[in-house]
mmCIF file as Biopython writes it, N, C-alpha, C and O atoms, coordinates in Angstrom:
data_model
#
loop_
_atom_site.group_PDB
_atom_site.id
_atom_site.type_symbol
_atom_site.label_atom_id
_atom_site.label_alt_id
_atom_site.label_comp_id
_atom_site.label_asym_id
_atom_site.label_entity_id
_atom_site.label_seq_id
_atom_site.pdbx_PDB_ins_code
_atom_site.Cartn_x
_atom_site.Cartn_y
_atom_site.Cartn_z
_atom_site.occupancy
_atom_site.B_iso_or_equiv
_atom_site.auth_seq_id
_atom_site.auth_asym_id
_atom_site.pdbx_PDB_model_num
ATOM 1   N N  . UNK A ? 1  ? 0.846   -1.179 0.000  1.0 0.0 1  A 1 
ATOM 2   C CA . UNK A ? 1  ? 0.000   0.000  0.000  1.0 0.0 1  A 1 
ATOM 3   C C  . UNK A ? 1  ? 0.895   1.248  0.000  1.0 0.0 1  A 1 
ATOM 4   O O  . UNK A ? 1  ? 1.934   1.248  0.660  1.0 0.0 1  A 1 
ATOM 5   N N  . UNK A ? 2  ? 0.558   2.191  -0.644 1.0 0.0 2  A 1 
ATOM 6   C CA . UNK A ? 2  ? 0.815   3.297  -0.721 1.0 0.0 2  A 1 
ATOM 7   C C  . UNK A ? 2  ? 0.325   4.615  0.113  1.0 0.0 2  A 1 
ATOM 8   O O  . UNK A ? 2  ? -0.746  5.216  0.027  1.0 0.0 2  A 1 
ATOM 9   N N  . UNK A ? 3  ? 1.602   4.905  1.057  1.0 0.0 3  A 1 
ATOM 10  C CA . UNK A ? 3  ? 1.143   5.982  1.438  1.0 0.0 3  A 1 
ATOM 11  C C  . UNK A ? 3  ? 1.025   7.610  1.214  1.0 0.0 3  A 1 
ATOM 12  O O  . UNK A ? 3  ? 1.308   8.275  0.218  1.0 0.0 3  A 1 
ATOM 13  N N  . UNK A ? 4  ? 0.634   7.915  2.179  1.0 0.0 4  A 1 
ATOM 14  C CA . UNK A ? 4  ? 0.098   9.548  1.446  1.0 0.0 4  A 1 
ATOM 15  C C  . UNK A ? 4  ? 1.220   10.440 1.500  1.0 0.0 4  A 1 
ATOM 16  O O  . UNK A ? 4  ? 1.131   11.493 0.869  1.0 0.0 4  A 1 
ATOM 17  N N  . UNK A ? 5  ? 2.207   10.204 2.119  1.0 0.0 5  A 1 
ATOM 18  C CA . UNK A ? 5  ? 3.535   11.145 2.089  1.0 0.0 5  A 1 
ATOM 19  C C  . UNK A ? 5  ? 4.372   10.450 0.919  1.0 0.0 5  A 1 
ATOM 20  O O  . UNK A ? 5  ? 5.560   10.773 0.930  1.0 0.0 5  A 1 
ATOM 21  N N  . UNK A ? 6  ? 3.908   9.364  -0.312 1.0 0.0 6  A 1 
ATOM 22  C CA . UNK A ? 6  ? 4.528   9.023  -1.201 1.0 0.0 6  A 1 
ATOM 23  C C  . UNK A ? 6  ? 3.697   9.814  -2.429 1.0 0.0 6  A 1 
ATOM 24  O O  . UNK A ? 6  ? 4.170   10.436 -3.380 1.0 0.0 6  A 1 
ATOM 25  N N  . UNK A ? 7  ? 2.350   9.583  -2.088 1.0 0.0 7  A 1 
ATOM 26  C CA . UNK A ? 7  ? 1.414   10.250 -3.207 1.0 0.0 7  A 1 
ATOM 27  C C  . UNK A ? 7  ? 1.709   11.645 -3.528 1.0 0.0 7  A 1 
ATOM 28  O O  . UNK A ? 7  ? 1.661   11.856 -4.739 1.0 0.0 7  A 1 
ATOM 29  N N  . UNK A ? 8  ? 1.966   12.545 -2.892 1.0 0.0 8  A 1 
ATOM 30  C CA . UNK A ? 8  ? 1.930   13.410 -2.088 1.0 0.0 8  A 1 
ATOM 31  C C  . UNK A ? 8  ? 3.225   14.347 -2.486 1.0 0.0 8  A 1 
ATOM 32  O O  . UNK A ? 8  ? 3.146   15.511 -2.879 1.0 0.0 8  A 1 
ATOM 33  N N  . UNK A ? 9  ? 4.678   13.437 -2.263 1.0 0.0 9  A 1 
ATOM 34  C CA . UNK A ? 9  ? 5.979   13.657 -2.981 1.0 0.0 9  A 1 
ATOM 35  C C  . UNK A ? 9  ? 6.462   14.504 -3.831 1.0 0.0 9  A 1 
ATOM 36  O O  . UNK A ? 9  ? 7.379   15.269 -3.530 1.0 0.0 9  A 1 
ATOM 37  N N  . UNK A ? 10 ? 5.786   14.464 -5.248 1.0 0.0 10 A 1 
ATOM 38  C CA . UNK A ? 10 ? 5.874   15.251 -6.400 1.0 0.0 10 A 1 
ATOM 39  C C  . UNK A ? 10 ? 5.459   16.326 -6.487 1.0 0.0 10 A 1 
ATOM 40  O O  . UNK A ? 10 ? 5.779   17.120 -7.371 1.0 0.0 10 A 1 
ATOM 41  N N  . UNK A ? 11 ? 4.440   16.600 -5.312 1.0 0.0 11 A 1 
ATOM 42  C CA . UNK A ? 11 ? 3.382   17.764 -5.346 1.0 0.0 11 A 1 
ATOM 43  C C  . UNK A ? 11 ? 4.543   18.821 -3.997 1.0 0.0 11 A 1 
ATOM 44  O O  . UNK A ? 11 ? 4.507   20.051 -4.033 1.0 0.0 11 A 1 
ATOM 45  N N  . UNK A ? 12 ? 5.088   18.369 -3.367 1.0 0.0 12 A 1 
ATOM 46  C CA . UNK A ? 12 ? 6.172   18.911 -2.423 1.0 0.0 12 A 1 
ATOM 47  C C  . UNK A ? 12 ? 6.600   20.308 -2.579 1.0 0.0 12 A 1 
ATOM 48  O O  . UNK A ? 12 ? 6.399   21.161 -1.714 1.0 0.0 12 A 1 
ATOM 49  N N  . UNK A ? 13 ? 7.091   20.490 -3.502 1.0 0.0 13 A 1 
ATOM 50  C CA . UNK A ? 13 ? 7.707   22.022 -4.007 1.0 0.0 13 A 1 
ATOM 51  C C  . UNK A ? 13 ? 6.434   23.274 -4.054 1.0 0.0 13 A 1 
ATOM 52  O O  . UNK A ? 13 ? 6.128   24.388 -3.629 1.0 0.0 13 A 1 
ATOM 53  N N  . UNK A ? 14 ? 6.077   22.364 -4.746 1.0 0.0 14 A 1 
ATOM 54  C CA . UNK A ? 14 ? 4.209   23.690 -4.862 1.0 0.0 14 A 1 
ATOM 55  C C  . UNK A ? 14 ? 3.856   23.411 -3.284 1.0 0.0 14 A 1 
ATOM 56  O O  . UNK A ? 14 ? 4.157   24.300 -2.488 1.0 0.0 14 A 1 
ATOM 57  N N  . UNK A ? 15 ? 3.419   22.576 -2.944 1.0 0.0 15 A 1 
ATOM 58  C CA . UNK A ? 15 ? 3.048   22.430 -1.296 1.0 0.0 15 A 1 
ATOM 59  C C  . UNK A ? 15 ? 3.696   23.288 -0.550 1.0 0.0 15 A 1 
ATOM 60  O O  . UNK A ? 15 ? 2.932   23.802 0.267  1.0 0.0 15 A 1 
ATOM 61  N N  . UNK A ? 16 ? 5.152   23.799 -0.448 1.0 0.0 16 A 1 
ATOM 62  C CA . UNK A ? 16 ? 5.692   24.041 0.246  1.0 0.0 16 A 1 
ATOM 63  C C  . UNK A ? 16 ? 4.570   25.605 0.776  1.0 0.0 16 A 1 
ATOM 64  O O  . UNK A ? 16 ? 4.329   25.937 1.937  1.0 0.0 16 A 1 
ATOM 65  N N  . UNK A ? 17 ? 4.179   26.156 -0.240 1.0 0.0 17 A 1 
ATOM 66  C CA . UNK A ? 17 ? 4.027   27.349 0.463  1.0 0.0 17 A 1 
ATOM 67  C C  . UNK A ? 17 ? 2.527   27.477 1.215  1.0 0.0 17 A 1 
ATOM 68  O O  . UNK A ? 17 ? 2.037   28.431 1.820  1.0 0.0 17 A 1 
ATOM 69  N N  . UNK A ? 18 ? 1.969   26.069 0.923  1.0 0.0 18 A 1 
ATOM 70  C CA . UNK A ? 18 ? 0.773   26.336 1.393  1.0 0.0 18 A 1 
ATOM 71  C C  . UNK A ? 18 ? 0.788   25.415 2.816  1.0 0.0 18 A 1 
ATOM 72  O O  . UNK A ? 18 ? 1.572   24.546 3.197  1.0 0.0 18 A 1 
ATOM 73  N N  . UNK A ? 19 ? -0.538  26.049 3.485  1.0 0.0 19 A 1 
ATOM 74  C CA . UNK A ? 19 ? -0.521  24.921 4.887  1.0 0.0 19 A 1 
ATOM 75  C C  . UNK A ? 19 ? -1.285  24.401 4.789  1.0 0.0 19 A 1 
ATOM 76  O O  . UNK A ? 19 ? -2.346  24.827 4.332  1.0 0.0 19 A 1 
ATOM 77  N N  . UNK A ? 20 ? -0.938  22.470 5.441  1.0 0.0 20 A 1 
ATOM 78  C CA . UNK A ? 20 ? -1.738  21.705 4.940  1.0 0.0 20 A 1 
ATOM 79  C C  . UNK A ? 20 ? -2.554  21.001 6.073  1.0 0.0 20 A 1 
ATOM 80  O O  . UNK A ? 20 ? -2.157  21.242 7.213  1.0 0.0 20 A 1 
ATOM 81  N N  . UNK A ? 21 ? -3.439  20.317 5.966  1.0 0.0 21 A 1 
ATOM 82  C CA . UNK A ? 21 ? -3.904  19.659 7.335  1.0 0.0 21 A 1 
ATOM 83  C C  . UNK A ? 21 ? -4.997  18.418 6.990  1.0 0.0 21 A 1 
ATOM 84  O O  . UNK A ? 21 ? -5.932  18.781 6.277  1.0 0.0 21 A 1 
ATOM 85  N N  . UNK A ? 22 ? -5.001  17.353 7.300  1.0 0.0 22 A 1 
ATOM 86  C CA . UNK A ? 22 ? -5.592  16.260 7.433  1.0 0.0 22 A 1 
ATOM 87  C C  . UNK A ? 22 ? -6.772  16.085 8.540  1.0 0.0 22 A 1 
ATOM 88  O O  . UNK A ? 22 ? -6.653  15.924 9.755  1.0 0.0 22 A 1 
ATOM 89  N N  . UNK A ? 23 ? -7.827  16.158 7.829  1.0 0.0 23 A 1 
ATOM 90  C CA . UNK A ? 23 ? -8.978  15.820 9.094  1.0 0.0 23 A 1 
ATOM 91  C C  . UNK A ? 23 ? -9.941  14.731 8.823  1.0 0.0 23 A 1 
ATOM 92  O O  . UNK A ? 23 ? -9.900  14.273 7.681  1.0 0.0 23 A 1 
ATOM 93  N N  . UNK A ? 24 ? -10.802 14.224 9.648  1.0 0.0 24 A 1 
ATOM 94  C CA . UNK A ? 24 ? -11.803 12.800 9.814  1.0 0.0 24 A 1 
ATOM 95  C C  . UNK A ? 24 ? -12.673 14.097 9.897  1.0 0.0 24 A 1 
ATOM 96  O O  . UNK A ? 24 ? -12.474 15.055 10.644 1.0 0.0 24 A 1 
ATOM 97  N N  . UNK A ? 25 ? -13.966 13.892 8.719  1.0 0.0 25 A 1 
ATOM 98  C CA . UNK A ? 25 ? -15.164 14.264 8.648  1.0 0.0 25 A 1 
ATOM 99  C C  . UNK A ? 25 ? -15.870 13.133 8.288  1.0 0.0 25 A 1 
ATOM 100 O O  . UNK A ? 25 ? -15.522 12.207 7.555  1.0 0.0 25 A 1 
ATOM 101 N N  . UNK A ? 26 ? -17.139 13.355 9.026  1.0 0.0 26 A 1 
ATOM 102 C CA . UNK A ? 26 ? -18.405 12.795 9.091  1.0 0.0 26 A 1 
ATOM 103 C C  . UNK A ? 26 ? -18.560 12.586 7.305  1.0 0.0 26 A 1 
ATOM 104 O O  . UNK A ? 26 ? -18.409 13.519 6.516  1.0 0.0 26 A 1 
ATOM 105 N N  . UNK A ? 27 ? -18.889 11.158 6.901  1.0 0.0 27 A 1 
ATOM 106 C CA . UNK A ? 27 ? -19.281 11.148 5.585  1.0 0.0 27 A 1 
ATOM 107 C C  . UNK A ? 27 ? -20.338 11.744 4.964  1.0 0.0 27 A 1 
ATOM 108 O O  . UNK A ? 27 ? -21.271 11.405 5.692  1.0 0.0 27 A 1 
ATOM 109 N N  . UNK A ? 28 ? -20.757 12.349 4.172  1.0 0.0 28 A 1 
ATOM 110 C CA . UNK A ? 28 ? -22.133 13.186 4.387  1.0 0.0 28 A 1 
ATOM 111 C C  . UNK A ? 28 ? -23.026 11.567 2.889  1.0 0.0 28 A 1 
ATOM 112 O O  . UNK A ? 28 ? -22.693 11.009 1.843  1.0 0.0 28 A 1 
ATOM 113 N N  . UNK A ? 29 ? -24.412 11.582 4.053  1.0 0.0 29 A 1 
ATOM 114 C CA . UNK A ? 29 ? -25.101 10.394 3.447  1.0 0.0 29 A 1 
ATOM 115 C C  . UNK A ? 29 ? -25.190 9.473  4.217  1.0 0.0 29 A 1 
ATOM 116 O O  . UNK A ? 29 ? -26.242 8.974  4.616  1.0 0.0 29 A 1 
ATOM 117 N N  . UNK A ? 30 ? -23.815 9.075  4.575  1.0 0.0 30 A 1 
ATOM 118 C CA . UNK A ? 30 ? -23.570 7.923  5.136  1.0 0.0 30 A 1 
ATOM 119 C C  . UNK A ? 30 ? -24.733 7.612  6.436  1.0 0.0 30 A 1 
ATOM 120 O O  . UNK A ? 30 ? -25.179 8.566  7.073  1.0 0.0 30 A 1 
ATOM 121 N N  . UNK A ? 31 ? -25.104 6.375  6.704  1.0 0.0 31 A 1 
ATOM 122 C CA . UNK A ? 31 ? -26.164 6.290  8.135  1.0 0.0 31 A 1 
ATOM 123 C C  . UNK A ? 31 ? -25.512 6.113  9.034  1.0 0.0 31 A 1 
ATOM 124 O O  . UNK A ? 31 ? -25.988 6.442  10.121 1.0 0.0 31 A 1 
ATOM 125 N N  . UNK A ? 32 ? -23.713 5.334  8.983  1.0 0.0 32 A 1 
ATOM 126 C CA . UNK A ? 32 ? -23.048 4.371  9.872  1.0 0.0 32 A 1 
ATOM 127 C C  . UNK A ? 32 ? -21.973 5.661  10.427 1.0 0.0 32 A 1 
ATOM 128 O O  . UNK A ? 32 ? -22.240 6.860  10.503 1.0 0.0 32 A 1 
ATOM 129 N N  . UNK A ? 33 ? -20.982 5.121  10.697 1.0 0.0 33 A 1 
ATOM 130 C CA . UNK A ? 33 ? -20.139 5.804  11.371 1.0 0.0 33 A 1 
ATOM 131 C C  . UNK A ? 33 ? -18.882 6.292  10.532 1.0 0.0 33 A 1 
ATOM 132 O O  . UNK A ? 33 ? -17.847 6.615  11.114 1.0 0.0 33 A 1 
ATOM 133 N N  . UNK A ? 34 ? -19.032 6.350  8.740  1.0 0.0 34 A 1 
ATOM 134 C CA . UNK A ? 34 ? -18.013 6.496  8.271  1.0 0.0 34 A 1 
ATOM 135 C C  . UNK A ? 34 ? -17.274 7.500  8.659  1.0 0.0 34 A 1 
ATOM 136 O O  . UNK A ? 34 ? -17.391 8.053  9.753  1.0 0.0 34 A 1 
ATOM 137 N N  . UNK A ? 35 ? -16.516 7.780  7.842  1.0 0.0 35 A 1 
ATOM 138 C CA . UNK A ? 35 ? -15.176 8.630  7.832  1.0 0.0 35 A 1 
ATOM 139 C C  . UNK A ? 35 ? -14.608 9.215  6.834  1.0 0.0 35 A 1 
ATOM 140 O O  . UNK A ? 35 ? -13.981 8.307  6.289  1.0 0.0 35 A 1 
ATOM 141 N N  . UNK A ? 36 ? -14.366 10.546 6.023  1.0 0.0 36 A 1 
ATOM 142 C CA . UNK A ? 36 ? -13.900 11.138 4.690  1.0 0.0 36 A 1 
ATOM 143 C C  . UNK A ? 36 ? -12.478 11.309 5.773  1.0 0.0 36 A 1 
ATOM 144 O O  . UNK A ? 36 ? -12.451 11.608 6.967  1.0 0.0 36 A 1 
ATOM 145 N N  . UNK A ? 37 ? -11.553 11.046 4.987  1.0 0.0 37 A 1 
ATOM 146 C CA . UNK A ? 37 ? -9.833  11.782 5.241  1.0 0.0 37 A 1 
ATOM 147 C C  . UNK A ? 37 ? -10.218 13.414 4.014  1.0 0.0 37 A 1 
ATOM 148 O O  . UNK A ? 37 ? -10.429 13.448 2.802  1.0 0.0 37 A 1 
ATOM 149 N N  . UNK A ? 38 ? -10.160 14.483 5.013  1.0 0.0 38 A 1 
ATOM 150 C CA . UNK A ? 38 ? -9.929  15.558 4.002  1.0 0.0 38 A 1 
ATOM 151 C C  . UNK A ? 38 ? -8.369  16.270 3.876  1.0 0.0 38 A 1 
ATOM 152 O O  . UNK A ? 38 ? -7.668  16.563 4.844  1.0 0.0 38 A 1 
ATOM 153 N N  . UNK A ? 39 ? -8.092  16.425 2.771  1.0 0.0 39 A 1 
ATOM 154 C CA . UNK A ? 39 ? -6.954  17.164 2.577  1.0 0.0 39 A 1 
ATOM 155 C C  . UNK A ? 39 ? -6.925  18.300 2.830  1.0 0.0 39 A 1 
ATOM 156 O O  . UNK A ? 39 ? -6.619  18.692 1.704  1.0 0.0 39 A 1 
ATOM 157 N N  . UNK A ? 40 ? -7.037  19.699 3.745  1.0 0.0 40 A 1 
ATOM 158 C CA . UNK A ? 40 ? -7.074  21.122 3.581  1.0 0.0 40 A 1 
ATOM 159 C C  . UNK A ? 40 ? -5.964  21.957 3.072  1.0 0.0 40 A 1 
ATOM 160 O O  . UNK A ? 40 ? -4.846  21.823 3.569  1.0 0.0 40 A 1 
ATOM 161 N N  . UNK A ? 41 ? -6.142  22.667 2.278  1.0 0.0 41 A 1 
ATOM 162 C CA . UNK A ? 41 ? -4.799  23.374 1.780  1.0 0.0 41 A 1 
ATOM 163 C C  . UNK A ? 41 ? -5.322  24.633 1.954  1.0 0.0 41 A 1 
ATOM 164 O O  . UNK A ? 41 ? -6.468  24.961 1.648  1.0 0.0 41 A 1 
ATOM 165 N N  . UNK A ? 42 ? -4.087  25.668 2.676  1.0 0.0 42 A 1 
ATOM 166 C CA . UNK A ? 42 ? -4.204  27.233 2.677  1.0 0.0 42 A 1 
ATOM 167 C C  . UNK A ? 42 ? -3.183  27.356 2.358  1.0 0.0 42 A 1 
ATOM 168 O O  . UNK A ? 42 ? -2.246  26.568 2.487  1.0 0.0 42 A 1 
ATOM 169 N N  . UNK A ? 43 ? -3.220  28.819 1.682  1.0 0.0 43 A 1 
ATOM 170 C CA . UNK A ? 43 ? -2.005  29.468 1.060  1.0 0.0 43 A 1 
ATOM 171 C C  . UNK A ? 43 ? -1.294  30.549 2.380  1.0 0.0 43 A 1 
ATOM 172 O O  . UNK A ? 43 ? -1.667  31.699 2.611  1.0 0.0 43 A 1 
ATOM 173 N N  . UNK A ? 44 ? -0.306  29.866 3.039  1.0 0.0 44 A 1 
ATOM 174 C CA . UNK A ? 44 ? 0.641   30.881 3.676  1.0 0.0 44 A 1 
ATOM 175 C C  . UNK A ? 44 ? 0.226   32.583 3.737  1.0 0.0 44 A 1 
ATOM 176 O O  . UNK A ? 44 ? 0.999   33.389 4.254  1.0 0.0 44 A 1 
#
């Protein structure tokens, strides 16, 4: 499996200037207890 700091890699240089953050949101729909991984990106 591939992780997200490999996916992620190439995109590094442009990333640099933005801030990034990983969050668990509520799936929207979902009935059960899922989970979305969101990516947030702000620009510095």
């Amino acid at each position: 499996m591939v992780g997200l700091g490999e996916l992620l890699r190439p995109l590094f240089p442009i990333l640099a200037k933005y801030r990034l953050s990983l969050d668990l949101e509520p799936a929207i729909g979902d009935r059960d207890t899922a989970r979305n991984l969101v990516l947030h990106v702000r620009k510095l």
